[in-house]
C-alpha angles and dihedrals in degrees: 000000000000097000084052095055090045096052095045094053082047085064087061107058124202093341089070087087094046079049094048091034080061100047096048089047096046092048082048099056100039090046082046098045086050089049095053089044088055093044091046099049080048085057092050085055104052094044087049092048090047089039087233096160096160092060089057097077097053089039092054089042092047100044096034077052092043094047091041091052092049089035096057083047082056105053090038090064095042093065097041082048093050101059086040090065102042086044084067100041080058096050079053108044082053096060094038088064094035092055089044094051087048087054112110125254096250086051086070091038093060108045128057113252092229095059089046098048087043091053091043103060101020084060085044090058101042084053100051094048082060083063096033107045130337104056083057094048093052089046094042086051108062089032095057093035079066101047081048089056103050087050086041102054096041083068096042135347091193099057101039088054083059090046092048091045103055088041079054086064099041090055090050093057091046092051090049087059103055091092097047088051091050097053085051095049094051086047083055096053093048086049099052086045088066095045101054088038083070101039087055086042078054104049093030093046094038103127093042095044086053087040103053092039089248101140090102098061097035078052092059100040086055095051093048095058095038075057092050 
């Protein structure tokens, strides 16, 4: 998995630490602006207990100024983040078909277009989510489960190791099921190349489909795959 991640931020050159500057700074401020919310609602409590009305006004003005202001450098770096992520799904959709269009004819000869297509965007796709989502959640997770400690653990050190213990365990289950996942996910791709191997049989056979009565079992053979 590492070696994945780094070779994917390899495909992006020197804008990969614009890409992970934004990322750190975006999982920051949103662990940062929770953190201000729960502090603020604690606040609310406190002046309501001790009946302190006159200190709500300036506790509502200082917090909403203090969330707008981390909420606009989110969003900055979001965006920023955003066309980060789909500039290098492009760089990769670009060597994926020149390296298609370099292959050589009996590639092409020897292996069914449907698995071929299938591979070729499903990959793609798989590819681009490491950009658009799940390298940043990997990466928010661990950053904001530190900004959450060192808040956690200012109102109570007992609670928040028990916090931290049970989330521990959490952590270890989900670890144990990424084989399993992955078997899962290969099963998937050789499944949607079959799939897409008969819908190309469909458009490309249709006359003689039509001409030798075979919808029904084209029919069948295409439910059975869309079960599987």
């Amino acid at each position: 998995m590492t070696k994945i991640l780094i070779q994917a931020l390899k495909f992006m050159g020197r804008r990969r630490y614009l890409y992970l500057f934004a990322i750190i700074a975006m999982a920051v401020l949103k662990a940062l602006l929770d953190v201000v919310t729960s502090f603020f609602v604690k606040q609310l409590y406190l002046i309501m207990e001790g009946r302190n009305f006159a200190d709500i006004i300036p506790s509502v003005g200082k917090n909403i100024f203090l969330g707008v202001i981390i909420i606009i450098i989110w969003r900055y770096f979001t965006i920023v983040y955003n066309n980060e992520a789909k500039r290098a799904t492009a760089v990769i959709q670009k060597a994926v078909y020149q390296k298609a269009l370099k292959l050589p004819f009996v590639y092409y000869e020897e292996n069914a277009q449907g698995s071929f297509l299938s591979r070729l965007s499903y990959n793609i796709d798989k590819a681009s989510d490491v950009y658009g989502s799940r390298f940043r959640r990997v990466v928010t997770l661990f950053i904001s489960v530190g900004v959450y400690l060192i808040a956690m653990f200012s109102l109570n050190l007992k609670m928040s190791l028990l916090l931290l213990l049970a989330n521990t365990m959490l952590l270890i289950i989900n670890l144990s099921i990424n084989s399993p996942m992955k078997r899962i996910g290969e099963k998937i791709l050789v499944t949607k190349q079959e799939e897409t191997g008969i819908f190309l049989s469909i458009l490309q056979g249709a006359k003689v489909i039509r001409m030798y009565e075979m919808k029904d079992i084209m029919k069948e053979k295409y439910e059975n795959i869309l079960a599987k």
